[in-house]
C-alpha positions as CSV (number, residue, x, y, z in Angstrom):
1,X,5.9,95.5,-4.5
2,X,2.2,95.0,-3.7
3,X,-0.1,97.2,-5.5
4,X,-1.6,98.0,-2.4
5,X,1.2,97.8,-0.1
6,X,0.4,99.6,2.7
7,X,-3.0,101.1,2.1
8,X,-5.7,100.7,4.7
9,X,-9.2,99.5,3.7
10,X,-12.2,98.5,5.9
11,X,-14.6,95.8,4.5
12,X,-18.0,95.5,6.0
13,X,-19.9,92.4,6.5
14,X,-16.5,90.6,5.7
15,X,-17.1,87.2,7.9
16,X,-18.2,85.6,5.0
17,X,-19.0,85.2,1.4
18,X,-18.4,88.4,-0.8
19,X,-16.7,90.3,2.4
20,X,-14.3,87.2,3.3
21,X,-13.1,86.6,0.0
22,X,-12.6,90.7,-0.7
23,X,-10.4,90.8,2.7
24,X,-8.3,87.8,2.0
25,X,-7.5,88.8,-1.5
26,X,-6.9,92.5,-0.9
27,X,-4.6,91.2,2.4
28,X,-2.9,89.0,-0.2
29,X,-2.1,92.3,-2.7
30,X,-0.5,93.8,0.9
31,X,-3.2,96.3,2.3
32,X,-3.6,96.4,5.8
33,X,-7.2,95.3,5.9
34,X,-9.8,96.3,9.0
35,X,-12.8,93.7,9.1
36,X,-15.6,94.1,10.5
37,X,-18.9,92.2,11.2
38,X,-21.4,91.0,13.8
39,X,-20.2,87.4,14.4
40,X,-16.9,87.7,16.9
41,X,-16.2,83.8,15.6
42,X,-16.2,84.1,12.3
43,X,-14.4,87.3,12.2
44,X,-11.6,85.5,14.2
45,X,-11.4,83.1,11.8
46,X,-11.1,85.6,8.6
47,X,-8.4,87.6,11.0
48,X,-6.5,83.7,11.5
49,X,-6.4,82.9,8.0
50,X,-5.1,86.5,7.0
51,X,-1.9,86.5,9.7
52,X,-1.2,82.9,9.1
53,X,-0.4,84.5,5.5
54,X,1.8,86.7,6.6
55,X,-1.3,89.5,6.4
56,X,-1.6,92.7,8.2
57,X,-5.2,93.0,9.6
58,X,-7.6,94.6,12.6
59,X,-11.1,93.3,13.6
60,X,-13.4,95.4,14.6
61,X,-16.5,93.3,16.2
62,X,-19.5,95.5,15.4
63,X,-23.0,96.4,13.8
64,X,-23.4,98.4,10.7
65,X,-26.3,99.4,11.5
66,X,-25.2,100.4,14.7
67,X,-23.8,104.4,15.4
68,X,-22.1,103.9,17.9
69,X,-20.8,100.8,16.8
70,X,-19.3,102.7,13.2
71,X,-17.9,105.2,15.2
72,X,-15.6,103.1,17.0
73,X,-14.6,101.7,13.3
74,X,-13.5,104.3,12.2
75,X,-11.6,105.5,15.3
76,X,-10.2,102.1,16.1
77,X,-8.6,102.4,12.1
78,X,-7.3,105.9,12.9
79,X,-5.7,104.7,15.8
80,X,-4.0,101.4,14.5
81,X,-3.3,102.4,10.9
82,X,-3.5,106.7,11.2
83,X,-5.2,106.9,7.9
84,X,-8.6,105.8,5.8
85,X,-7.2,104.9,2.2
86,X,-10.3,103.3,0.7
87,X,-14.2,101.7,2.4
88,X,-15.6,99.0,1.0
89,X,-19.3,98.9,1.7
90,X,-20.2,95.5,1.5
91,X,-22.3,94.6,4.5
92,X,-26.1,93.8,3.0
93,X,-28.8,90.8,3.5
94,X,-31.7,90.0,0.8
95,X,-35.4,90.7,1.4
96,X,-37.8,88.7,-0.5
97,X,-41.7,88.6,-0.8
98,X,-44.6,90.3,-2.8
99,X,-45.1,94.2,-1.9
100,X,-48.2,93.5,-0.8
101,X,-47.5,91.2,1.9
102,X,-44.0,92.3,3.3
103,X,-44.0,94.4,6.5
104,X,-43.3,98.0,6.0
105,X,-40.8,97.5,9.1
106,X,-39.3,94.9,7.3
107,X,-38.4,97.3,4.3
108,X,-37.3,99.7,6.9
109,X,-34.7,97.4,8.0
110,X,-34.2,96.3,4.6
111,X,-33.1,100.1,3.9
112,X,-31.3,100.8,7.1
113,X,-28.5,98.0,6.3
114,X,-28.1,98.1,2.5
115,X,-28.5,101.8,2.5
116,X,-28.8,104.2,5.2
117,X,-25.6,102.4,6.8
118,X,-23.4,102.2,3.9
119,X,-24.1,106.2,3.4
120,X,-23.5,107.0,7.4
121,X,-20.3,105.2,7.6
122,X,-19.5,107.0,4.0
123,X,-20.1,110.2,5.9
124,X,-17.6,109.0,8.6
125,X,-14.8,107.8,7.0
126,X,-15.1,111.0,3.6
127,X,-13.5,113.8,5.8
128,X,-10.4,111.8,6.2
129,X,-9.8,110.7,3.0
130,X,-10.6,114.4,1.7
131,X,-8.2,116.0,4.0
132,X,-5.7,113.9,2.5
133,X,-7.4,114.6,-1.1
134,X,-7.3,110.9,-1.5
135,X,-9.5,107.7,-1.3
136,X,-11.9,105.0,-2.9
137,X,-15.2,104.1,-2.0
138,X,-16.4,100.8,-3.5
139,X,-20.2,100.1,-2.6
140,X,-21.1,97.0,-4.0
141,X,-24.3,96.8,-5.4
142,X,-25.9,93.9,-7.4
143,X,-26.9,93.2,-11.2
144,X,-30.5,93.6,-8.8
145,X,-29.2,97.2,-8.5
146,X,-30.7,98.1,-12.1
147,X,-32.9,94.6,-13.1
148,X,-35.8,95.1,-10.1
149,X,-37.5,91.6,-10.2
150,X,-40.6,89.9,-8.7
151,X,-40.8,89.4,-5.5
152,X,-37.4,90.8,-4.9
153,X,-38.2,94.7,-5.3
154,X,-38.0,95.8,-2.2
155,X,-33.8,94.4,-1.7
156,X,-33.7,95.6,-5.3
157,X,-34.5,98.8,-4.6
158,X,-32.1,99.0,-1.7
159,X,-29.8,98.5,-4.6
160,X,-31.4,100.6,-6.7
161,X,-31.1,103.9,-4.4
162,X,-27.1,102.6,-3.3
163,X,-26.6,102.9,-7.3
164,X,-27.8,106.6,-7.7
165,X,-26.5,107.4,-4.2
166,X,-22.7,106.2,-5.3
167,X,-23.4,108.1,-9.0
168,X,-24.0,111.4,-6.8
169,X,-21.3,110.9,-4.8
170,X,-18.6,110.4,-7.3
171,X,-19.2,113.9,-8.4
172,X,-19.3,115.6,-5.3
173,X,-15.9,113.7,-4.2
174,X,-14.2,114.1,-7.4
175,X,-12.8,117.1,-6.8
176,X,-11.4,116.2,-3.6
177,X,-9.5,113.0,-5.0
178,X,-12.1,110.3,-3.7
179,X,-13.8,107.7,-6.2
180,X,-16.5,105.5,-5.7
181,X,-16.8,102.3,-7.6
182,X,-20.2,100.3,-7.7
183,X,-19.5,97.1,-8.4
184,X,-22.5,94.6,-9.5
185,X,-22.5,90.9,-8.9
186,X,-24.9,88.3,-10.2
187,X,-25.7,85.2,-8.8
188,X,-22.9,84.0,-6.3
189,X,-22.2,81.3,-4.3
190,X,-22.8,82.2,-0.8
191,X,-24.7,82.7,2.3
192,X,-27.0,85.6,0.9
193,X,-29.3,83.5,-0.6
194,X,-30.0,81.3,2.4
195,X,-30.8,84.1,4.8
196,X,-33.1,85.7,1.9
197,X,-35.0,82.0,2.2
198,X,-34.9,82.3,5.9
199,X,-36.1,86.1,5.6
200,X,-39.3,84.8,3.5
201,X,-40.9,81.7,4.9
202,X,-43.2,83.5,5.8
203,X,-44.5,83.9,2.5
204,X,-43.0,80.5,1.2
205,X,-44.6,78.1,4.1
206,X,-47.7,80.1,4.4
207,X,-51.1,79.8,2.1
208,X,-50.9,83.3,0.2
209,X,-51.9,84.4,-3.4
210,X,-48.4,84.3,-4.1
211,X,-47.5,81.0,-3.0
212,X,-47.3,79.4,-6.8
213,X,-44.7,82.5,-7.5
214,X,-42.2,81.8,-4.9
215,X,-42.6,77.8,-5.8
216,X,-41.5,78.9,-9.8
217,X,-39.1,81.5,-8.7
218,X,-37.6,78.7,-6.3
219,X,-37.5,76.5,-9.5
220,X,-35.4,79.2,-11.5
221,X,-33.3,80.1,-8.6
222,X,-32.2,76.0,-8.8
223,X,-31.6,76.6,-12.4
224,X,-29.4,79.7,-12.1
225,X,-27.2,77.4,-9.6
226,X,-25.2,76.3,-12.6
227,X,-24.4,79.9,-13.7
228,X,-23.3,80.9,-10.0
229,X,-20.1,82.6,-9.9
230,X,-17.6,83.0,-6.9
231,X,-17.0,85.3,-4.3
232,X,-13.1,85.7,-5.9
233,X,-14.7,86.9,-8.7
234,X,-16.1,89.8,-7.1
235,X,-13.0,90.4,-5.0
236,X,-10.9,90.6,-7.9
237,X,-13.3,93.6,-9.1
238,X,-13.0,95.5,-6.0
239,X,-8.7,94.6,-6.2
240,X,-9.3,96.6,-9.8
241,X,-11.4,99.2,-8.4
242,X,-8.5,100.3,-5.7
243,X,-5.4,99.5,-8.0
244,X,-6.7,101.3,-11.1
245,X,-5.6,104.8,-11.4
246,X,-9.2,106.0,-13.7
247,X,-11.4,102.7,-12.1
248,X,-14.8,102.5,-14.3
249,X,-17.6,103.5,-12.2
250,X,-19.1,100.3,-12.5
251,X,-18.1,96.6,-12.9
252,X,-20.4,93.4,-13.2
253,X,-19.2,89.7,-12.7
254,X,-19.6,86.9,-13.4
255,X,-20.6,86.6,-17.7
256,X,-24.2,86.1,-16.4
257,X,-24.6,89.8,-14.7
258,X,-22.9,91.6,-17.6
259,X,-24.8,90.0,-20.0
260,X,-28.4,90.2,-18.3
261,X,-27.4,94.3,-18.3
262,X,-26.4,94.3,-21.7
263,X,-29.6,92.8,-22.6
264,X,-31.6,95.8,-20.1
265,X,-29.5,98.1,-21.9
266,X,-30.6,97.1,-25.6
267,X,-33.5,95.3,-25.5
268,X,-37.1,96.6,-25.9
269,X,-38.1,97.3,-22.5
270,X,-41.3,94.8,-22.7
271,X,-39.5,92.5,-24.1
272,X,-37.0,92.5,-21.6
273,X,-39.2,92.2,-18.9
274,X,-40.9,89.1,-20.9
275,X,-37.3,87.5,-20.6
276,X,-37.0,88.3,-17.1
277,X,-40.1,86.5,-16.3
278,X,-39.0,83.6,-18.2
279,X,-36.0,83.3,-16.8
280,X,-37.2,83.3,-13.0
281,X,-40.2,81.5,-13.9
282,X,-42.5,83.8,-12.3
283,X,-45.5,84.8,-14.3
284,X,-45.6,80.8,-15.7
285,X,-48.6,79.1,-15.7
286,X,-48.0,76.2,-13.3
């Protein structure tokens, strides 16, 4: 039997990348899997490829960011499946771009769909799982979560604030039989870091003070290419996060993330920033 056979999970932002690969491999260990995302097409295709395996699945066209648009999530779940067994807060986009310069609106909306959505749908779908004393949240994060880097704090501190959200929320719901998971990926091949380019042309394309940062961080993102992991590699965490009966509160993939927090963890913390700068190649003299 399926180690999941028969549990119900939503995945948010799961038309592609991360989300995709989670729904398709958690389908394949026999959950019955509610998607959800903005894009009707792509979500049709994800819903396809799931059936045509034999899959059970629901998609839910919507915005996370949306209220109205989570409630009927959660209700259209209850009303297919009856039950809530585990959320997987994946939905997320990168910001990039110098503090100085980025619109405070933009870091708004930055917050509203890394954070302040993942916590409102938490809210939604927590009663059901506690009145059944049983459930798993798995928020996933980023190795960005607790490395901040140039011109990348303010999505890193979306991260940031979903890591100590999830740490307060495992206490509160242990009792009740719910865990939260955080898991943290590194550098993946996927959409994300096209629409963080997209997000920060403005910055990129423009004459700014931090022009000759983006060009060398640009130049170590080419370089971190050939460390990329894959989106299975996160969806296997999140399969161990909701098949484990004790789950770690955290897990990092692929070798690059778990060993840029081992070096946070034990390095000098000036010297680890000088490594960080290093690595991105911001800070270089051009």
């Amino acid at each position: 039997m399926p180690p999941l056979n028969g549990q119900v999970v939503i995945v948010t932002g799961a038309s592609a990348g991360i989300g995709e690969a989670v729904a398709l491999m958690l389908a394949r260990f026999g959950a019955s899997v509610v998607i959800t995302a903005r894009r009707r097409d792509r979500l049709e295709q994800v819903l396809s490829r799931i059936e045509s395996d034999g899959g059970r699945t629901l998609a839910v066209v919507g915005d996370v960011t949306s209220d109205p648009d989570r409630r009927i999530l959660v209700e259209e779940t209850l009303r297919e499946f009856g039950r809530i067994d585990a959320l997987v807060n994946n939905a997320g986009y990168g910001q990039r771009g110098p503090i100085e310069l980025v619109p405070v609106e933009d870091i708004r909306r930055n917050f509203e769909t890394n954070l302040f959505s993942l916590i409102a749908l938490s809210q939604l779908v927590i009663p059901v799982m506690r009145e059944r004393r049983y459930g798993r949240i798995v928020n996933i994060s980023s190795v960005a979560g607790r490395i901040a880097r140039p011109l990348s704090s303010v999505y890193d501190s979306t991260k940031h604030a979903l890591e100590a959200i999830s740490d307060g929320m495992r206490g509160e719901l242990a009792g009740f039989g719910i865990r939260v998971v955080i898991i943290e990926p590194g550098f993946i091949m996927t959409e994300f870091s096209g629409v963080a380019d997209d997000g920060a042309r403005d910055f990129t394309q423009t004459d700014n003070p931090y022009r000759q940062f983006f060009d060398a961080a640009g130049r170590g993102l080419q370089r971190m290419r050939a460390l990329a992991g894959k989106p299975d590699d996160i969806a296997e965490l999140v399969v161990k996060a909701l098949t484990k009966e004790h789950p770690r509160a955290r897990y990092a993939a692929p070798f690059h993330a778990k060993l840029a927090l081992a070096l946070k963890r034990w390095l000098p913390s000036g010297l680890f920033e000088t490594v960080l700068k290093r690595g991105s190649g911001v800070g270089r003299k051009s």
